[in-house]
Structures are given as C-alpha cells and as structure tokens.
PyMOL commands that place a pseudoatom at each C-alpha (Angstrom):
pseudoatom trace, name=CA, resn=UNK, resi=1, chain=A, elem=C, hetatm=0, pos=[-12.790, 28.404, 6.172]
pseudoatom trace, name=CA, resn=UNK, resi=2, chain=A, elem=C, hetatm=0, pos=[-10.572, 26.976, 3.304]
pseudoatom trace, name=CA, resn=UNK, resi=3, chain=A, elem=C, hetatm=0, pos=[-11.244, 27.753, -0.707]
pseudoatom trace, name=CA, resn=UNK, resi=4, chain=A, elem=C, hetatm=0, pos=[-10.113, 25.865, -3.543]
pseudoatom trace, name=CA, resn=UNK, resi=5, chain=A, elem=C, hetatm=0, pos=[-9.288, 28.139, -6.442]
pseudoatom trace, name=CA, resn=UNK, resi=6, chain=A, elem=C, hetatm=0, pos=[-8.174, 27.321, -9.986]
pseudoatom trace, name=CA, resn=UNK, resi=7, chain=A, elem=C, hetatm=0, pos=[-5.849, 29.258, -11.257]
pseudoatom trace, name=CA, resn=UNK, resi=8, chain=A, elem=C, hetatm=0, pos=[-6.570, 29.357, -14.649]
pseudoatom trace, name=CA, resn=UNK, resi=9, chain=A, elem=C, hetatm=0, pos=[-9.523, 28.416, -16.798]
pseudoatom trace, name=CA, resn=UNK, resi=10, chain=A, elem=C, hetatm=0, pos=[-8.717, 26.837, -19.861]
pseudoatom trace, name=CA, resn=UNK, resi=11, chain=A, elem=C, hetatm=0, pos=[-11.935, 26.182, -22.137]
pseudoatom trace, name=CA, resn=UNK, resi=12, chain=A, elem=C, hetatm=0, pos=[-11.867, 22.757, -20.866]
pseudoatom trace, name=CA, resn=UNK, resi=13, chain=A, elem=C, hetatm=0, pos=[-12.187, 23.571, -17.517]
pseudoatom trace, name=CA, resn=UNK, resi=14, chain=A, elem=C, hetatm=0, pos=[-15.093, 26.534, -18.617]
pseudoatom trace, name=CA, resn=UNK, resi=15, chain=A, elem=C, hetatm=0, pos=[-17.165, 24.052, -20.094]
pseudoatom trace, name=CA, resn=UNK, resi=16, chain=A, elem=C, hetatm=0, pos=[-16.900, 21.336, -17.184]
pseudoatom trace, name=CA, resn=UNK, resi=17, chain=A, elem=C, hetatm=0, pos=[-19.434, 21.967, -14.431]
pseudoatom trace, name=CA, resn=UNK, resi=18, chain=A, elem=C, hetatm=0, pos=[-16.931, 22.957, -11.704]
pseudoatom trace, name=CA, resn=UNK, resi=19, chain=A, elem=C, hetatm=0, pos=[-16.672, 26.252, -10.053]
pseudoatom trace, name=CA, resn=UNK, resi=20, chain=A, elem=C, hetatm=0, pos=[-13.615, 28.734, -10.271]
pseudoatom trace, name=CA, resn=UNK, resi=21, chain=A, elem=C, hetatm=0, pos=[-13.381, 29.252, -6.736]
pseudoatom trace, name=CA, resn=UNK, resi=22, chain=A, elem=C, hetatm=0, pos=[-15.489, 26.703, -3.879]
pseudoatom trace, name=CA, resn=UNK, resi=23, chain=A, elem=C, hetatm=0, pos=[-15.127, 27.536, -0.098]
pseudoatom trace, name=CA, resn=UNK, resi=24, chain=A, elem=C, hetatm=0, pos=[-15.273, 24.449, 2.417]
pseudoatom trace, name=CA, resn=UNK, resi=25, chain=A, elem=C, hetatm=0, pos=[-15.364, 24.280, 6.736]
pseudoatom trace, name=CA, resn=UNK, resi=26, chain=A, elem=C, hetatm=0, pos=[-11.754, 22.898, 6.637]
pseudoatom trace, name=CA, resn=UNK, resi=27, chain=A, elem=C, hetatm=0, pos=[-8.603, 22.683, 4.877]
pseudoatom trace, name=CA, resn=UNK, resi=28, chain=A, elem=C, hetatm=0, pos=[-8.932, 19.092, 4.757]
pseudoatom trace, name=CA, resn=UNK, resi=29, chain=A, elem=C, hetatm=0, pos=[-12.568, 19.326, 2.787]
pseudoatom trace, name=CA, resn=UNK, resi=30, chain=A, elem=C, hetatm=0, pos=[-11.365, 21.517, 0.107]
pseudoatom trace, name=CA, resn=UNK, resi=31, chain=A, elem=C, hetatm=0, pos=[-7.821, 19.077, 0.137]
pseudoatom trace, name=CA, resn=UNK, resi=32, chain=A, elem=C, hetatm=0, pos=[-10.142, 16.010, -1.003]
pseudoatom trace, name=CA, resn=UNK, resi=33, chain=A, elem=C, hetatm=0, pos=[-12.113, 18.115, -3.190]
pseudoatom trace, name=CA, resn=UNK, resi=34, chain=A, elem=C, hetatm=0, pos=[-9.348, 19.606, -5.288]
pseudoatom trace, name=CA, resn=UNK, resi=35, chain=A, elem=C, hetatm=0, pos=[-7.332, 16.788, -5.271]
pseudoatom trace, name=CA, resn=UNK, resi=36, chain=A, elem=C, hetatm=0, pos=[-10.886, 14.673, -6.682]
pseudoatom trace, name=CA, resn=UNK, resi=37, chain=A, elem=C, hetatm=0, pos=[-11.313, 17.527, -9.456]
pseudoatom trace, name=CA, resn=UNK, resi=38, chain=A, elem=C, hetatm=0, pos=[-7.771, 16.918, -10.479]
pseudoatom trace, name=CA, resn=UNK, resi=39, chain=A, elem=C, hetatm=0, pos=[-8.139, 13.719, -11.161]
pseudoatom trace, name=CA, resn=UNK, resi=40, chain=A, elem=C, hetatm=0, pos=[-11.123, 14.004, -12.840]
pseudoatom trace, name=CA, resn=UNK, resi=41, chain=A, elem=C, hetatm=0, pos=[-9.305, 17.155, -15.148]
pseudoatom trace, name=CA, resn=UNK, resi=42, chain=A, elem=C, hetatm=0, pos=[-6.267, 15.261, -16.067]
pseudoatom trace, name=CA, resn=UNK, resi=43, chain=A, elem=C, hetatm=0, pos=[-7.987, 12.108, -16.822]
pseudoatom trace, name=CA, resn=UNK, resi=44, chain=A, elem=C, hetatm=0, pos=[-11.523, 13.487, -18.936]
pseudoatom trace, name=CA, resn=UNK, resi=45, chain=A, elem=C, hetatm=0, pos=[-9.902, 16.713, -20.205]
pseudoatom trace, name=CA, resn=UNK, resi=46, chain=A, elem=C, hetatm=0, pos=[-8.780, 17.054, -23.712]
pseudoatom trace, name=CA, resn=UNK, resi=47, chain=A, elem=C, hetatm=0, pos=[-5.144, 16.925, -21.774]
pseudoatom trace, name=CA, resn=UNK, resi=48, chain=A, elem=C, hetatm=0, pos=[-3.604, 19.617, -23.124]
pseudoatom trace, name=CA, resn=UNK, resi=49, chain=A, elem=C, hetatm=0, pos=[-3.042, 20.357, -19.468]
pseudoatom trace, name=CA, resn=UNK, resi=50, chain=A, elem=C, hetatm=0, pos=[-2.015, 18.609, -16.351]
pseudoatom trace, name=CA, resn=UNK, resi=51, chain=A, elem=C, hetatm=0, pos=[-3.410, 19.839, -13.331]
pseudoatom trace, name=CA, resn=UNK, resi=52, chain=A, elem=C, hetatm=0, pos=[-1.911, 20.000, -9.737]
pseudoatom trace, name=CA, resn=UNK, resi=53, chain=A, elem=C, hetatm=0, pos=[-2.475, 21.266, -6.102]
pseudoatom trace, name=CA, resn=UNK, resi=54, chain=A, elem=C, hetatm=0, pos=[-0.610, 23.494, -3.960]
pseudoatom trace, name=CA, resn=UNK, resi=55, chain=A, elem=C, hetatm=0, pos=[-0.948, 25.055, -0.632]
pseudoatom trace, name=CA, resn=UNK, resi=56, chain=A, elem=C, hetatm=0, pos=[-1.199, 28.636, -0.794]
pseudoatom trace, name=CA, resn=UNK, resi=57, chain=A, elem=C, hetatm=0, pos=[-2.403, 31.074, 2.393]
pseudoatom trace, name=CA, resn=UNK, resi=58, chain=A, elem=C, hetatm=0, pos=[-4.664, 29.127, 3.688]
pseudoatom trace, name=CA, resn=UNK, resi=59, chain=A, elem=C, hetatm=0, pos=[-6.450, 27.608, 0.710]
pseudoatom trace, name=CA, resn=UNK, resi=60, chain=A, elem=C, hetatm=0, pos=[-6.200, 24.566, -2.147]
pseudoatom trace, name=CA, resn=UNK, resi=61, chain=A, elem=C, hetatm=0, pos=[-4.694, 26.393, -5.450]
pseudoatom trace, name=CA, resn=UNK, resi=62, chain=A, elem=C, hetatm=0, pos=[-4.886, 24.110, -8.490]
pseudoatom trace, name=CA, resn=UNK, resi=63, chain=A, elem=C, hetatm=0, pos=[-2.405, 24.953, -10.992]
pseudoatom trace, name=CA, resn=UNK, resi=64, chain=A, elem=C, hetatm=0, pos=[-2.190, 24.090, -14.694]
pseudoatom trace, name=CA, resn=UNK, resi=65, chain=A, elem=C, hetatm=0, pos=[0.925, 23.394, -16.404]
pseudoatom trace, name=CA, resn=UNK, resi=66, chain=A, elem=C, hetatm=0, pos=[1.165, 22.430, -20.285]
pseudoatom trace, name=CA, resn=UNK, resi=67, chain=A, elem=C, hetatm=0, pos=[1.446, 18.862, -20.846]
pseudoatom trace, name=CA, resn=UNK, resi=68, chain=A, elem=C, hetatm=0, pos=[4.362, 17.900, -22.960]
for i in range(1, 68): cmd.bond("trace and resi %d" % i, "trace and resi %d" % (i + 1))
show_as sticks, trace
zoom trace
C-alpha cells in the first residue's frame, strides 16, 4: 500500500476537492495520481505555488515551493 500526501495545504489546495492524504494498491497508482493532481495544481491554482513529487518511505510526497 502506497499514500500520496501533500505536504502543505495552501488555501488553494483547501478549497480544491482533493484529499490531504489518499492511499492506493501500488506505488505506481498513487505515482499517476500525484503526478495528475500536480498538474492540475500548477496549471488551475492561483500559482502562487508550484507543486512537485518526491519519493519518500514508501509513498508519493507532493511538495510546494513558492513560485518566483
């Protein structure tokens, strides 16, 4: 079992629909998912924020970085 957990919420990410912390079968399910809500973030968010993924123990982190 693999999660993909975002690191930090920014209000952006609080008012999407998206989930703080998803668990998936395989490390390659919650790969493709957090790489998808990245995209989605960086491109519909008010991009005050880029967003990235990282391997960490086992699961998908998604960072956040300030843009700029």
């Amino acid at each position: 079992m693999a999660a993909v957990i975002v690191e930090k919420a920014c209000g952006c990410f609080r008012n999407s629909d998206f989930e703080q912390e998803t668990h998936f079968e395989t490390i390659d399910e919650a790969l493709e998912k957090a790489n998808e809500m990245c995209i989605i973030m960086n491109e519909d968010f008010c991009h005050k924020h880029k967003f990235k993924t990282e391997y960490v123990d086992g699961n998908v982190m998604i960072k956040m970085e300030m843009n700029g």
